[in-house]
N, C-alpha and C positions, 0 to 999 in steps of 0.2 A: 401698203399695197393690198388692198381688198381683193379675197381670191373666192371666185359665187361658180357653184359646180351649177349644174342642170341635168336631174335626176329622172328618171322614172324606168322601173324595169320592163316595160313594155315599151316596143319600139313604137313611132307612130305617133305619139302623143303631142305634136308640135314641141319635141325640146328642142330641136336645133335651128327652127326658128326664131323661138321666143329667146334663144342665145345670140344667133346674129344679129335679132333685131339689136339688144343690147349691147352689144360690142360695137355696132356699128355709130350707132344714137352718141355714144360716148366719143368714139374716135373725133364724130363730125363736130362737138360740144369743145375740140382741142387737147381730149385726154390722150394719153396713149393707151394700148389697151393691146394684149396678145390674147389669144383665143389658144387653146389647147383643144386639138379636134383628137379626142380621145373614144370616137366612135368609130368602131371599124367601118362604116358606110361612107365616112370620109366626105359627105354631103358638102361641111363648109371649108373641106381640102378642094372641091372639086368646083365650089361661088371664088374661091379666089382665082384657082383657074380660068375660070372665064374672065372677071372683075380684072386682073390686074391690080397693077399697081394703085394702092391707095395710101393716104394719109393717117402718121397715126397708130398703123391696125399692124399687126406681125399676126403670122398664125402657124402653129406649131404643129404638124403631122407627127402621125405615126409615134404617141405616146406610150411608155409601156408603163409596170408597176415598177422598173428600178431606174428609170428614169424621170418619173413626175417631181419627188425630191426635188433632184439638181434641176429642174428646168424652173421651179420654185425658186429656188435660191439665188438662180441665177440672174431671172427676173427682177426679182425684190429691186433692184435699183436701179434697172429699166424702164418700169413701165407705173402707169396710176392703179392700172387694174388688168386682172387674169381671171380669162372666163373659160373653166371648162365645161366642154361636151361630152359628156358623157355616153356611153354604150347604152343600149334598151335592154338594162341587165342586172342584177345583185351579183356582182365576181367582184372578186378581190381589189381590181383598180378603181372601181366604182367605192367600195367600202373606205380605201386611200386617200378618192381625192375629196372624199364626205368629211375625214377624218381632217383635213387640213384645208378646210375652207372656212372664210368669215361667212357664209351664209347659203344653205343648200336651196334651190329653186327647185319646184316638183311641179312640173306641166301635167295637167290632167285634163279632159276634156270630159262631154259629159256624156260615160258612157261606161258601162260594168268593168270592161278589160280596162281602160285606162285609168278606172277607179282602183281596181286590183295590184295594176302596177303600183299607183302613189303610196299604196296600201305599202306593198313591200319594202319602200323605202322606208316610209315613216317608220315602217317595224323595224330597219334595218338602224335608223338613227334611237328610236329607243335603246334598243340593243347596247348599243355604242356607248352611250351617254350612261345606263346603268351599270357597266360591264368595267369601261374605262372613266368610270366618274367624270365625263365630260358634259360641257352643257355646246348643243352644234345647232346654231340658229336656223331656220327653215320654214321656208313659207311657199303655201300651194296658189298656183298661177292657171286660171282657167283657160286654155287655150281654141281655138278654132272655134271660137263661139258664134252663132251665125245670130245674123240682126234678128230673127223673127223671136230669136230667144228675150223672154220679157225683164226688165230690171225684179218685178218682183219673184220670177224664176231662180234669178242669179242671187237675189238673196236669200231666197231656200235654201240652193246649195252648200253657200257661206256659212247659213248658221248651221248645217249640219254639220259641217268641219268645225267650224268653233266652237261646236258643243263636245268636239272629243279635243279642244284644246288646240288646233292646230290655227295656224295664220294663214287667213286667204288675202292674196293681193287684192285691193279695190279695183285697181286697172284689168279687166280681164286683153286677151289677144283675140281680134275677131279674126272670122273667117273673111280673107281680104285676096282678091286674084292680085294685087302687090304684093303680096307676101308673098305667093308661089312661086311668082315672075322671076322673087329675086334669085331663085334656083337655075331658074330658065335660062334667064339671058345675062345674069350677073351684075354688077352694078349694086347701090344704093336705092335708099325711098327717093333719094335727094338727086339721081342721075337719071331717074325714071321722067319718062316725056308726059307730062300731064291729058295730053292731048289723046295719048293713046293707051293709057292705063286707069281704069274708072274707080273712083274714089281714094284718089290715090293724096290728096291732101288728110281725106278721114285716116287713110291708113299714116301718113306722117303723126299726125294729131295724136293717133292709137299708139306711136310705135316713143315720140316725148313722152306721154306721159305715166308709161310704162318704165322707164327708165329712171325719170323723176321718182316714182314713187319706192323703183330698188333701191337707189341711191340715200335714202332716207333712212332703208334701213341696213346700211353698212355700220359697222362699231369705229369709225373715222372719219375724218372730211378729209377728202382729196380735191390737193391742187395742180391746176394742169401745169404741167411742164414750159409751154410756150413752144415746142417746137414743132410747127407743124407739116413738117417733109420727113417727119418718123414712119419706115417701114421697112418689114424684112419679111420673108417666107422661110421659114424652116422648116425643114424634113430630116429630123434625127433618126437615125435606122434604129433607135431604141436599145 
């Protein structure tokens, strides 16, 4: 059971996006998948409220630090994969769920403060990795990237992160009014009416192979379960 946080100390940066898109991409592919909405802003506590019932998808409110553990453990034979949402923060729960994940995600867009934040996580997994001899796999996800931005812009970017060692996802997340939507009116890419949402196949296209290319870098293959009327809302009072 692959367990992928979604990082960044500054709020704003598309992470609980680029987390639903992935949770959701997974569920529709037959996986199961629980989302831990571990951000007080409670953004993908309040997409399932609208959304409803879905296939697949559990999502876990109101996270604390002495409850992530056990909602961990509990999981493990539940579900193919756990995705949590992280606070726009370096606190203690943040440092936790870093610490017990197969692969930290860090949404950055491109701009000083959401640089700043990635900044502090990276520091924060350094940190970690020299302190507690661990090795915590992580890679930076360009988010809300708008068309006019050039391919060879976004390979600037890249090499300057892989010149201080870090892995940038190939797939970045564009700036897509589907993405917003899904906040809006709730729902999926896949429940969204083509008719009335614009590019909204680019935004599917965007939102597979964004997924595909995490999945890749998970340390296991996961197999779906087969069942696909799996779903539960949890709200643990922590």
């Amino acid at each position: 059971m692959p367990v992928i946080s979604f990082a960044n100390a500054k709020g704003g940066a598309g992470k609980t996006t680029a987390a639903l898109l992935l949770a959701t991409e997974f569920a529709r592919q037959g996986y199961r998948v629980a989302i831990l909405d571990a951000d007080p802003q409670r953004w993908i506590t309040q997409w399932y409220d609208i959304t409803g019932p879905m296939p697949n998808l559990e999502v876990i409110s109101e996270v604390s630090i002495s409850s992530l553990q056990g909602h961990l453990t509990s999981l493990s034979s539940q579900v193919e994969y756990v995705i949590i949402d992280l606070a726009g923060a370096r606190d203690a729960l943040v440092t936790a769920a870093i610490g017990l994940s197969d692969h930290v995600m860090i949404p950055v867009q491109g701009c000083a403060m959401d640089a700043r934040g990635g900044a502090q996580i990276l520091d924060l997994i350094g940190l970690m990795e020299k302190t507690g001899n661990l090795k915590i796999a992580h890679s930076v996800v360009l988010t809300r990237v708008a068309s006019m931005v050039t391919t060879k812009a976004l390979l600037i970017i890249k090499g300057l992160l892989a010149s201080r060692g870090v892995n940038v996802i190939n797939t970045p997340i564009a700036e897509r009014s589907a993405f917003r939507e899904l906040f809006d009116y709730g729902g999926t890419l896949y429940t969204m009416d083509p008719q009335k949402v614009s590019n909204l196949e680019k935004a599917r296209e965007n939102s597979r192979a964004f997924a595909a290319e995490v999945s890749r870098l998970l340390p296991m293959r996961v197999v779906r379960s087969g069942n696909k009327n799996w779903l539960r809302l949890v709200r643990d009072a922590a």
